[in-house]
C-alpha positions as CSV (number, residue, x, y, z in Angstrom):
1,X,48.3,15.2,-1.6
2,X,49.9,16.8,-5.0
3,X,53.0,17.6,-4.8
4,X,54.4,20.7,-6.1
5,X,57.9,22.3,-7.2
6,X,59.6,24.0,-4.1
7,X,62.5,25.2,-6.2
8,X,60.6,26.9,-9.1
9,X,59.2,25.3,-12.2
10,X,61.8,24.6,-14.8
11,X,61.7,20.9,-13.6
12,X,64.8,18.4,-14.4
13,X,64.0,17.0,-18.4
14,X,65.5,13.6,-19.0
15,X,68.7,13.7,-21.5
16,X,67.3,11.1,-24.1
17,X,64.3,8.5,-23.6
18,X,64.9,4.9,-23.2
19,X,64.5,2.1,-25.5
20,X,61.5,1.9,-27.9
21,X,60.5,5.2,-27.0
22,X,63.9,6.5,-28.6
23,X,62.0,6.8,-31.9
24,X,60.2,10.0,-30.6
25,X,63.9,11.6,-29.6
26,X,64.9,10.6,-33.7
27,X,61.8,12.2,-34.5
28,X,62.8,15.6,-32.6
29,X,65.9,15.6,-34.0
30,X,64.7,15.8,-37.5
31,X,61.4,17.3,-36.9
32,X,62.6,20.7,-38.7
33,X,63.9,19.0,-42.1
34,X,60.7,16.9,-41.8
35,X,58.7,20.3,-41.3
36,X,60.5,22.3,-44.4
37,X,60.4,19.0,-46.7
38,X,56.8,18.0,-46.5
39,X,57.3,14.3,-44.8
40,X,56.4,14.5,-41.4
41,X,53.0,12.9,-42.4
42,X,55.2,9.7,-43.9
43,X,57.6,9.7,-40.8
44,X,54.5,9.7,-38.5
45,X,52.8,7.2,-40.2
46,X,56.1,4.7,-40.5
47,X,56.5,5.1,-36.4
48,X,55.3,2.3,-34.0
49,X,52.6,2.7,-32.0
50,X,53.7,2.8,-28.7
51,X,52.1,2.9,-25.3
52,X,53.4,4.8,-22.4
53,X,51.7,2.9,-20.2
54,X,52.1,-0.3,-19.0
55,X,49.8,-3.5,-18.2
56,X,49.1,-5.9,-15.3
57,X,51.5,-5.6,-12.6
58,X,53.5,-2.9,-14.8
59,X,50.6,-0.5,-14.7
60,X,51.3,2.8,-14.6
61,X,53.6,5.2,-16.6
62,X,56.5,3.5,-18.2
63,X,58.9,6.5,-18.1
64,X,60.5,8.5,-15.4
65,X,58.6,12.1,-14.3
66,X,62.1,13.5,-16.6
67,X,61.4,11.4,-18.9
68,X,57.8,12.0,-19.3
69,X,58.3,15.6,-19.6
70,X,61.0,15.1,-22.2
71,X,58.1,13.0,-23.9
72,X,55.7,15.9,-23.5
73,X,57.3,18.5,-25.4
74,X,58.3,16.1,-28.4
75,X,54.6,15.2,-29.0
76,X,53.6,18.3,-28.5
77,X,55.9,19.7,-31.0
78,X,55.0,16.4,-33.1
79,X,51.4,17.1,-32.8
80,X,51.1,20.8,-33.9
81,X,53.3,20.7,-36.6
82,X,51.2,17.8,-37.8
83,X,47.8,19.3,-37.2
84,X,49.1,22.8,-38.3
85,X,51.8,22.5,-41.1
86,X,49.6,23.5,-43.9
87,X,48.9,26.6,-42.7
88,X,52.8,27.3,-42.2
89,X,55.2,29.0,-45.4
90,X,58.2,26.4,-44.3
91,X,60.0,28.7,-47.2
92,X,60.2,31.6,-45.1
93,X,62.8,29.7,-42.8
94,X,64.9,28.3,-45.5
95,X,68.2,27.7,-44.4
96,X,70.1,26.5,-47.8
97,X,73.2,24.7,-46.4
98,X,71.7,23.0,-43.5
99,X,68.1,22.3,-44.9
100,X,70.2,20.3,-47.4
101,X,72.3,18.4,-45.0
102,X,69.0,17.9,-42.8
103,X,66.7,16.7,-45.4
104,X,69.2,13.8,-46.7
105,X,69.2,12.8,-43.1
106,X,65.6,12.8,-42.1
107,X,65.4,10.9,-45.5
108,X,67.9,8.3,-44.4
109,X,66.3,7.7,-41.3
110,X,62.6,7.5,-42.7
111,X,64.3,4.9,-44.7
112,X,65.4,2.9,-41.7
113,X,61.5,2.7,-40.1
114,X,60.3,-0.9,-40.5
115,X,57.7,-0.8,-43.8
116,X,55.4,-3.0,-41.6
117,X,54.0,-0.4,-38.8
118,X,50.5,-0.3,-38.3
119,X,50.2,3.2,-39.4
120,X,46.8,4.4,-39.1
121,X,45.1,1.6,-38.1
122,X,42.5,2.1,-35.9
123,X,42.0,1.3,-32.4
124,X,39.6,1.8,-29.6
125,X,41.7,2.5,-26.5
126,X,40.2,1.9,-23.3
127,X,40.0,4.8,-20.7
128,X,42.5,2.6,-18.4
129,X,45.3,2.8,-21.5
130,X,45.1,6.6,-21.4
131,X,44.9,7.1,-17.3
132,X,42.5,8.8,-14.9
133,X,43.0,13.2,-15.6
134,X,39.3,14.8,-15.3
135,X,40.7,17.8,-16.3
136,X,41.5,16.7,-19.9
137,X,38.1,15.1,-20.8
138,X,40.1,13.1,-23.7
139,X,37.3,10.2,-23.7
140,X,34.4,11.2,-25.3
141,X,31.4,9.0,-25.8
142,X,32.7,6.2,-27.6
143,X,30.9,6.3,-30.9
144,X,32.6,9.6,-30.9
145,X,36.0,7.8,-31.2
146,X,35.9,6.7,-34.6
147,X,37.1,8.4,-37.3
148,X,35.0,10.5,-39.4
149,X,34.9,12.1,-42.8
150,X,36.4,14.9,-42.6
151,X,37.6,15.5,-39.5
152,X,40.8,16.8,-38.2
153,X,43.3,13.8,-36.8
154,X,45.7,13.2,-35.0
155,X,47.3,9.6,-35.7
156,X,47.6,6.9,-33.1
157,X,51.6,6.7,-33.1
158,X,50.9,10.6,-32.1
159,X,47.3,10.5,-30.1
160,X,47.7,7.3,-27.9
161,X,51.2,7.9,-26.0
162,X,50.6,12.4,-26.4
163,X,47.1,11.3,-24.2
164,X,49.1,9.0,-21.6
165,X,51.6,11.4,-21.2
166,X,49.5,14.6,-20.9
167,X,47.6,12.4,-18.0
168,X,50.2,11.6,-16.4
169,X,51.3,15.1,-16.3
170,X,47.5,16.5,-15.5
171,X,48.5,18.4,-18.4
172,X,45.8,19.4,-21.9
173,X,47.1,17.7,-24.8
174,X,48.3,20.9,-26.8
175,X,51.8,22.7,-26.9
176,X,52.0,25.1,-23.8
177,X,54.5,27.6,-22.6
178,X,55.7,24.7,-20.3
179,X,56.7,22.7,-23.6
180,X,58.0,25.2,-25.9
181,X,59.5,27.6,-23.1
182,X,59.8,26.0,-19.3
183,X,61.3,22.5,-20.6
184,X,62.1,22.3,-23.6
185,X,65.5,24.3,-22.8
186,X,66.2,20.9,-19.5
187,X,69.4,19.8,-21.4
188,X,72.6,21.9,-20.5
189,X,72.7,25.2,-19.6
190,X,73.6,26.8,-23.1
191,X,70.6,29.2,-22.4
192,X,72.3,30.8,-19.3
193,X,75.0,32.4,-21.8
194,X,72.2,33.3,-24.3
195,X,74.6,31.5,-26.5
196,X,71.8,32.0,-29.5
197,X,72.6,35.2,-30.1
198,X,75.9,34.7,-31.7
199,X,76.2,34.8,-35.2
200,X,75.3,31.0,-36.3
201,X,75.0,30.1,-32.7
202,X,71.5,28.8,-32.7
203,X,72.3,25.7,-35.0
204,X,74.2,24.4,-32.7
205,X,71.8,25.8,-29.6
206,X,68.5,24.0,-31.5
207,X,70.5,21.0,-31.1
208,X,70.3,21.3,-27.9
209,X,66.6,22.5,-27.5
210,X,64.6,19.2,-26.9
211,X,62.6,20.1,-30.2
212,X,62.3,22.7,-32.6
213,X,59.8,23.5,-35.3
214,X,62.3,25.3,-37.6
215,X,65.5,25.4,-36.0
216,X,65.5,29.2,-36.5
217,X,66.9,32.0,-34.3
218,X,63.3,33.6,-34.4
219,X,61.9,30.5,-33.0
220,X,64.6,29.7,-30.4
221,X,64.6,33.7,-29.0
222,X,61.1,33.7,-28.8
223,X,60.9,31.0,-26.5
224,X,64.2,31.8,-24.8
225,X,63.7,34.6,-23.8
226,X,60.8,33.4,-21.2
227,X,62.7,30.2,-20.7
228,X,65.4,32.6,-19.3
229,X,62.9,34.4,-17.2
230,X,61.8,31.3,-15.8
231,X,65.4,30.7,-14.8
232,X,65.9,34.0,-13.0
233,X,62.9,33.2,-11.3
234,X,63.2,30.1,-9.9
235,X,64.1,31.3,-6.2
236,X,60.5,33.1,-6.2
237,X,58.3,30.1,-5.5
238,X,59.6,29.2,-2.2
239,X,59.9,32.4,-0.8
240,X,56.5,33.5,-2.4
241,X,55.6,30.3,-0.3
242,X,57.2,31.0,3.1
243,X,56.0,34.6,3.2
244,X,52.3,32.9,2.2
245,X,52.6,31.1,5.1
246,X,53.8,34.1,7.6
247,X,51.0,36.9,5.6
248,X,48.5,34.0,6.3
249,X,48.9,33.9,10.3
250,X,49.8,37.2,10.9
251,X,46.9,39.1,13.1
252,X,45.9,42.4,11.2
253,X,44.8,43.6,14.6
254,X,48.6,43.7,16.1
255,X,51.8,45.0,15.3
256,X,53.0,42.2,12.5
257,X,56.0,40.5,13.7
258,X,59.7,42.2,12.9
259,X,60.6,38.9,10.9
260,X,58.1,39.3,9.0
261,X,58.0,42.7,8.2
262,X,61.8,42.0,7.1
263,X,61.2,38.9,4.4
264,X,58.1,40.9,3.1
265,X,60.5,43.8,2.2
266,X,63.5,41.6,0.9
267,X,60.6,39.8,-1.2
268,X,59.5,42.7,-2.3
269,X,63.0,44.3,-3.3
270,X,64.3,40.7,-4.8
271,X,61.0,41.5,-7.3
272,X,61.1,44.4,-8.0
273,X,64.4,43.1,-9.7
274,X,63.2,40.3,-11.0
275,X,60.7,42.6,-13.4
276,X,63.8,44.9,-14.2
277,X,65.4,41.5,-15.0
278,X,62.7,40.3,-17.4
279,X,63.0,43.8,-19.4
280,X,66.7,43.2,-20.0
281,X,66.2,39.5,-20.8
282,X,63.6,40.9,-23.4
283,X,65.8,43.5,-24.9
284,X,68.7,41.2,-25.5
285,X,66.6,38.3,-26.9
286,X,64.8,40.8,-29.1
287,X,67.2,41.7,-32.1
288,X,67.0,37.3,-32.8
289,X,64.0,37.4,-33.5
290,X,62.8,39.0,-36.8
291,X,59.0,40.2,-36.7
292,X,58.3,39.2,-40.2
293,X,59.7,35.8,-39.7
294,X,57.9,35.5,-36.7
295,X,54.4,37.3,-37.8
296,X,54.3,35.4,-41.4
297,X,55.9,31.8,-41.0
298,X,55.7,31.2,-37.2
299,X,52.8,32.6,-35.2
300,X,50.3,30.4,-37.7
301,X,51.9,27.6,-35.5
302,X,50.0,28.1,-32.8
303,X,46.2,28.9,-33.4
304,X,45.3,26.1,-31.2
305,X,42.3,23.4,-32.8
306,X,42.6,23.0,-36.5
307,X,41.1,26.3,-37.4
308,X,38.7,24.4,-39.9
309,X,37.1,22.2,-36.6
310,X,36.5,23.1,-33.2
311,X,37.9,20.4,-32.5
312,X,40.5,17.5,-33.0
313,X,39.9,13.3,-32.7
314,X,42.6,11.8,-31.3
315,X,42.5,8.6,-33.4
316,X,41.4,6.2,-31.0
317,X,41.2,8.1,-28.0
318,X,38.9,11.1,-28.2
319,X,38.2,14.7,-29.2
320,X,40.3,17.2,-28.4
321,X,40.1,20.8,-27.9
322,X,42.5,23.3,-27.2
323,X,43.6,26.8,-27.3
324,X,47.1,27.9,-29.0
325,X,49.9,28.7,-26.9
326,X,50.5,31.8,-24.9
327,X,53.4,33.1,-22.8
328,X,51.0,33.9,-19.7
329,X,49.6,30.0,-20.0
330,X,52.2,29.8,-16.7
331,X,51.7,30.4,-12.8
332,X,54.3,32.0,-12.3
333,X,52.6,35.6,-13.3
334,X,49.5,34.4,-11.4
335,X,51.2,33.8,-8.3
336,X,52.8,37.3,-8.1
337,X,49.4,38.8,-8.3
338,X,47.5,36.4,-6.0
339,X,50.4,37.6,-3.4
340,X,50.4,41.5,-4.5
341,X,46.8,41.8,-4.2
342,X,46.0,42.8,-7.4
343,X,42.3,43.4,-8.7
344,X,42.0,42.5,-12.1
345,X,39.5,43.1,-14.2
346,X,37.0,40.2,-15.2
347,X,38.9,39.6,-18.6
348,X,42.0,39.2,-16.9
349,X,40.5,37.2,-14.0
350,X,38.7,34.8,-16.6
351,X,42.4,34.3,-18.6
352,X,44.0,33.6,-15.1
353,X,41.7,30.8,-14.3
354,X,41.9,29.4,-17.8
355,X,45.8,29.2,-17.2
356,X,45.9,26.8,-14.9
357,X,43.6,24.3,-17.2
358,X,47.1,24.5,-19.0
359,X,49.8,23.8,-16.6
360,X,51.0,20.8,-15.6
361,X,48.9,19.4,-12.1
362,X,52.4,20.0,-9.9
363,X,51.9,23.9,-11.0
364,X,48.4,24.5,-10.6
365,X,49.3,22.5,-7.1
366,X,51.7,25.5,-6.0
367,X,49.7,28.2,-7.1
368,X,46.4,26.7,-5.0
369,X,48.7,26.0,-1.9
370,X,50.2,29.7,-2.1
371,X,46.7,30.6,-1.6
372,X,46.0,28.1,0.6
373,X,48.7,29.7,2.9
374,X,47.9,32.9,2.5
375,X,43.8,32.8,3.7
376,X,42.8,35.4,2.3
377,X,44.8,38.2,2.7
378,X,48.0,39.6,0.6
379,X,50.6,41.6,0.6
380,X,48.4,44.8,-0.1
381,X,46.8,43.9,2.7
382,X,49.8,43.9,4.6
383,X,51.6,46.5,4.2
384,X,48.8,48.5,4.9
385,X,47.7,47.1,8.3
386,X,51.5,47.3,9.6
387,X,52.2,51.4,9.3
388,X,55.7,50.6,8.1
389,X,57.2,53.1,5.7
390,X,60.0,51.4,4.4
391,X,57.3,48.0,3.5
392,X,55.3,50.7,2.0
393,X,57.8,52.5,0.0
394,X,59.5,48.6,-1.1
395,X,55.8,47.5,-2.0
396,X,54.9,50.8,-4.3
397,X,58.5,50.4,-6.0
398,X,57.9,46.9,-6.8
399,X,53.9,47.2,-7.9
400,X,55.7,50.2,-10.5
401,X,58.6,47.2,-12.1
402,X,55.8,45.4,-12.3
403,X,53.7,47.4,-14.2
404,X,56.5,48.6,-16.2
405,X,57.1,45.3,-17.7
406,X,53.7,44.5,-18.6
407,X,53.8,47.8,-20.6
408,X,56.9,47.2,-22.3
409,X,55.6,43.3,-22.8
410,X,52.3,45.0,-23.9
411,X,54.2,47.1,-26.6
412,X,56.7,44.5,-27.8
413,X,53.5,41.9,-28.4
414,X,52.2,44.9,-30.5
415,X,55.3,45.1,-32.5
416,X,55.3,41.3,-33.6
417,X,51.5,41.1,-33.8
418,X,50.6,44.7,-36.0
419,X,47.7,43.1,-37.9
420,X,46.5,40.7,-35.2
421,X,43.8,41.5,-33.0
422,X,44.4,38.2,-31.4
423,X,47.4,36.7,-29.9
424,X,49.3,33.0,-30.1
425,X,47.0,31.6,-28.0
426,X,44.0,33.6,-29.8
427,X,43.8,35.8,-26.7
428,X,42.7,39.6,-27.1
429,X,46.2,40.4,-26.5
430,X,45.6,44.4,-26.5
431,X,42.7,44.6,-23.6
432,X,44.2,41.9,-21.4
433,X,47.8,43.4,-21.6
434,X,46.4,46.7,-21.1
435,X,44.0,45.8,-18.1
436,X,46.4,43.8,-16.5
437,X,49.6,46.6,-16.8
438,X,46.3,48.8,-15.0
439,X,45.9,46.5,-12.3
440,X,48.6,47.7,-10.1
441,X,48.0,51.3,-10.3
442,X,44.7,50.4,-8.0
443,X,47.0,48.6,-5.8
444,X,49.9,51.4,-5.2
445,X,47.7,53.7,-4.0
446,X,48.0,52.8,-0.7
């Protein structure tokens, strides 16, 4: 059986990764120089190929779970900025006095790469190299693995270990929320201060981000501010499982139990801060990022497949597609409404199910066992069968935070996105903001 995260979902990230694979943590480090330079194609090409996984009696995953998430976020930073940089203006994040002092050193490292790596070589990899995930569908038909005239890819030094990894994981093999947001922030807790928001802060916060596209404060607050969120939500998941577990045995027939009557309305109440939470971590976060910075040099980051393809060949391994990044690619939204009853409406349901094709296997494992728990009934279900006023009254107040903060998320995304009708992930942002900040209004009228 999977196992999931009892204590939220901002799992431990290793500090730095371990011997040969150490390459990819120098490769973080000056991914942003490489970025605003034009090399990252050179330093790709001058890395070893390395496998993540390991043969004979040493099969299996060569790193640690921390490490491999570590691992995850680097390539998944390396990948898109590799598949996507040309579509990027690198001069809109121009940062005079460091870009200098960061370009002589991604140069002096690019010079220390051994001139003999394989670089793009090819190589067939076997299905057992890359690991057993169904979900990914990485290995096509094998005359499908070559590479072809044309097409969009991604280099082995990049495609082989990013497709171990992302298997290991039960992960897609594309930059998620869980990279750029849940872990790339595992290393200190510099985030708990919001240290980024001081004046020059965020060079020295980026340095402590696992990876970073640009090293900007528009980059680091927009993915800290849900990073944060994740944080303050961390004590959601077991409860939301606990009170799963009591909603799902409770007899609708009979007067529910005092017990839990009580955790339903301290859930409830702990949530209905949580939402008033997220609003204040959005409203501090917000004056870091600037919305031209973000609309014109970073949001072209993240459309997902090369815009040009439908679809990307992982040298060697297969072809690859995948949507861009979104900040509801998580559970942790899903899991609220699966226990609050909400009825969506068919656009929302569809993106919900498409989330959990892009959370790690461990998440989409505590979303199915909440649900598991729960058999079929919710909270809305609840609270109406037990006559209580005060689980009423703690229910409607929390279904209101809730759809308060999708309306003020709704009208933020609208502020950074004016011309798009298509979010980061190439979502219809408008209708499934608006249709989900609805959704509750069915459910308070109880």
């Amino acid at each position: 059986m999977t196992e999931y995260p009892h204590h939220g979902i901002v799992e431990p990230v290793a500090d730095c990764l371990p011997g040969p694979f150490a390459a990819w943590d120098a490769l973080a480090v000056h991914l942003p120089a490489l970025n605003k330079s034009g090399l990252l194609a050179a330093a790709v090409d001058g890395l070893p190929v390395l496998s993540a996984r390991g043969k004979g009696k040493a099969a299996g995953l060569l790193l640690s779970p921390p490490e491999a998430r570590r691992s995850y976020v680097i390539l998944s930073f390396a990948a898109t900025a590799f598949l996507n940089a040309k579509l990027v203006d690198w001069s809109i994040f121009r940062d005079p006095a460091a870009d200098e002092t960061g370009k002589a050193a991604a140069r002096r490292w690019l010079k220390s790469l051994p001139a003999d790596q394989p670089g793009r070589k090819h190589v067939d990899v076997q299905q057992e190299e890359v690991g057993p995930c169904p979900l990914l569908g990485l290995i096509d038909k094998p005359q499908a693995r070559r590479v072809k005239e044309g097409a969009t890819v991604l280099p082995l030094q990049l495609s082989l270990p990013y497709a171990q990894v992302c298997a290991a994981l039960g992960i897609r093999p594309c930059i998620t929320p869980t990279a750029a947001d849940v872990w790339n922030f595992g290393c200190g807790n510099w985030l708990s201060a919001m240290t980024f928001l001081l004046p020059g802060a965020h060079r020295g916060a980026a340095k402590r981000a696992v990876a970073s596209f640009t090293g900007s404060l528009t980059e680091l607050g927009f993915h800290g501010a849900p990073h944060l969120m994740h944080r303050a939500a961390e004590g959601v998941f077991p409860a939301a499982l606990s009170l799963a577990a009591a909603l799902g045995t409770a007899d609708p027939a009979s007067r529910p139990p005092a017990a839990t009557v009580a955790a339903a309305v301290f859930f409830l109440q702990s949530l209905r801060e949580l939402f008033k939470e997220f609003v204040a971590i959005f409203k501090a976060v917000l004056p870091s990022i600037d919305p031209r910075v973000f609309y014109d040099g970073y949001r072209p980051l993240f459309t997902g497949s090369h815009p040009q393809t439908e679809a990307v060949l992982f040298e060697g391994v297969g072809w690859v597609s995948c949507k861009g990044p979104s900040a509801g690619q998580n559970v942790l939204f899903v899991v609220v409404d699966v226990l609050l009853g909400f009825q969506h409406t068919p656009d929302v349901r569809e993106f919900q199910e498409e989330i959990l094709e892009y959370v790690p296997e461990a998440h989409r494992a505590l979303y199915h066992e909440v649900k598991r728990r729960l058999d079929g009934t919710d909270l809305a279900r609840f609270v109406e069968s037990s006559g209580d006023e005060q689980l009423k009254v703690a229910y409607d107040q929390t279904v209101r935070a809730v759809r308060h903060w999708r309306r003020f998320h709704m009208a933020v995304a609208v502020r950074y996105l004016p011309l798009a009708t298509t979010g980061t992930g190439s979502t219809t942002f408008r209708d499934l903001l608006n249709n989900a900040a609805q959704a509750p209004t069915t459910a308070s009228k109880l």
